[in-house]
C-alpha positions in Angstrom: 44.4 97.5 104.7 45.9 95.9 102.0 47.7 99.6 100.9 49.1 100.0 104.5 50.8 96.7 104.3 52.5 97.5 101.2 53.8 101.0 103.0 55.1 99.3 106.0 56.9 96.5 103.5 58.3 99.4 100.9 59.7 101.4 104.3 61.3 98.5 105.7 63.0 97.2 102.6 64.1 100.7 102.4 65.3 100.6 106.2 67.4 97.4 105.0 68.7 98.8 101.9 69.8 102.1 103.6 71.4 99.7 106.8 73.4 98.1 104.4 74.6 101.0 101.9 75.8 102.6 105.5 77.7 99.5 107.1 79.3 98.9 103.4 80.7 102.6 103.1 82.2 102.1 106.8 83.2 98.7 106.1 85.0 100.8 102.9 86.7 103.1 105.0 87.7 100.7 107.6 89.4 98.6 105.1 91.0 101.5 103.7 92.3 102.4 106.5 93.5 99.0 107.4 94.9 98.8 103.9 97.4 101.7 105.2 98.4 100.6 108.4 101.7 98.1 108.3 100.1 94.9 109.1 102.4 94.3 111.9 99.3 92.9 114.6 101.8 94.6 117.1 99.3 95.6 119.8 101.3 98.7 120.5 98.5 100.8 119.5 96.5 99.4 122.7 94.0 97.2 120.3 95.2 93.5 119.5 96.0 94.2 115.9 95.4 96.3 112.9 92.0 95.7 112.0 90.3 96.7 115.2 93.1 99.7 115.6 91.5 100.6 111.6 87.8 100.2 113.4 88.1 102.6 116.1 89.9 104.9 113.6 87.2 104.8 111.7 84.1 105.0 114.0 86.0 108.5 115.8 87.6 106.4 119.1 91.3 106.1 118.4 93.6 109.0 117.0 95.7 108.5 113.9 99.0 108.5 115.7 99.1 105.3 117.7 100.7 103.0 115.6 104.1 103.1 116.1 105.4 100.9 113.5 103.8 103.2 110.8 105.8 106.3 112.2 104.8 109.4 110.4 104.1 107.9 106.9 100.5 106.4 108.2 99.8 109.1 109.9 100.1 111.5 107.3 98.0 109.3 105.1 95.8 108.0 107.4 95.1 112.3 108.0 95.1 112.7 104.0 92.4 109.9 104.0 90.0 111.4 107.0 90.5 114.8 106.3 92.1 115.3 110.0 94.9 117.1 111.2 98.5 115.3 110.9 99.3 114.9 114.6 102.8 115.0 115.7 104.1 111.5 116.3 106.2 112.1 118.9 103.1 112.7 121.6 102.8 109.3 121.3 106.1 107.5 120.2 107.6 105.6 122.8 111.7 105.8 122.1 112.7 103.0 119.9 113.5 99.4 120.8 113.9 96.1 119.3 114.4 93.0 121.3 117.5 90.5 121.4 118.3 87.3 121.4 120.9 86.0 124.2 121.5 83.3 121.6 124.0 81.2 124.2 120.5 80.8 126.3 118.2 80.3 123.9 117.0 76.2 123.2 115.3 76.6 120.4 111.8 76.8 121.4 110.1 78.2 118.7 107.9 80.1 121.0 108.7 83.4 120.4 108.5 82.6 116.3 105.1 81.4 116.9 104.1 85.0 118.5 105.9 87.4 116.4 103.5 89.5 114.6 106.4 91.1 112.1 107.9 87.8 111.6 111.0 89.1 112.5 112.7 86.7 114.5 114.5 83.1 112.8 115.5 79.9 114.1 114.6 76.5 113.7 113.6 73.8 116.1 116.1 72.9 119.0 118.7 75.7 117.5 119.3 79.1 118.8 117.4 82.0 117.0 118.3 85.3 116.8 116.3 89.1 115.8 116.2 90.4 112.6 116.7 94.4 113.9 114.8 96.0 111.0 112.0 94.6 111.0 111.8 94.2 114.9 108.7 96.6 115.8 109.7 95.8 120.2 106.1 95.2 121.0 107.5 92.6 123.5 105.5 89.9 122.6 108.5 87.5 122.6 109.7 88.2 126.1 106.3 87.1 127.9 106.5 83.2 126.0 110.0 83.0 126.1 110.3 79.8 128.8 114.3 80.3 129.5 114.5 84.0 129.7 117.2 84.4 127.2 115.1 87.5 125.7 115.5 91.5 126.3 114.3 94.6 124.8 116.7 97.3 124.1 116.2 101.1 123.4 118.0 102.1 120.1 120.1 105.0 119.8 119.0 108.0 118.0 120.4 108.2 114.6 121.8 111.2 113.1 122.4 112.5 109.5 125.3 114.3 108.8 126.3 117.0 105.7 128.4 116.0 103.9 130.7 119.0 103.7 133.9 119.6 101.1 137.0 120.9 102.5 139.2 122.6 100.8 143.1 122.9 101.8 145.0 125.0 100.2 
């Protein structure tokens, strides 16, 4: 009686041991694959924020191209990372936008500081504040808190590279 105790208590330590060693190598990957995401808490990848967008990478229930403040460079290492196909980012890239500022509106709120998940956005207390472009991911989060109004999103312009190309006159 004794000898079947001691089985049942060796195979459920070893249940435990193996349920851990499992949930640390996903918890691994998970925060690996957080570790290359941008840490912008955006939302535009339809989760609220990196973390769980990194968790449902991980577990097989998101694809690799949602985040759009990444752009091609997480993709490509989130694919070098899983072993998957790099996936073309412009299935799921919305076209690019940034919000603004209508800065003779805008009373100083804070509000939209307190909600910006790239920080991108600078002010103080009862003066105006305006949008740092470059960081600006446009998730919108701004626009909903903003209580006058005085913010918009707008679609940037494709920019294009040109050659630089010598002319000789003769």
């Amino acid at each position: 009686m004794i000898y079947l105790f001691l089985l049942i208590l060796t195979i459920a330590i070893l249940l435990l041991i193996a349920d851990k060693f499992l949930k640390t190598s996903e918890n691994e990957l998970v925060t690996k694959i957080n570790d290359i995401l941008p840490q912008t808490q955006c939302g535009q990848c339809d989760y609220p924020g990196c973390k769980p967008y990194a968790e449902a990478v991980a577990n097989g229930e998101a694809e690799i191209n949602k985040c759009q403040p990444g752009g091609e460079r997480v993709i490509k290492e989130l694919a070098e990372l899983l072993g998957r196909e790099v996936l073309d980012p412009a299935k799921e890239k919305k076209t690019p936008q940034v919000v603004v500022i209508d800065e003779d509106k805008c009373i100083g709120c804070t509000k939209c500081i307190q909600v910006c998940p790239p920080d991108c956005i600078i002010g103080a207390v009862k003066k105006m504040h305006t949008v740092v472009e470059k960081d600006c991911t446009g998730c919108e989060l701004c626009i909903e808190v903003c209580p006058v109004d005085c913010i918009d999103i707008v679609q940037l312009k494709q920019s294009f590279k040109y050659k630089k190309v010598k002319v000789n006159i003769d």
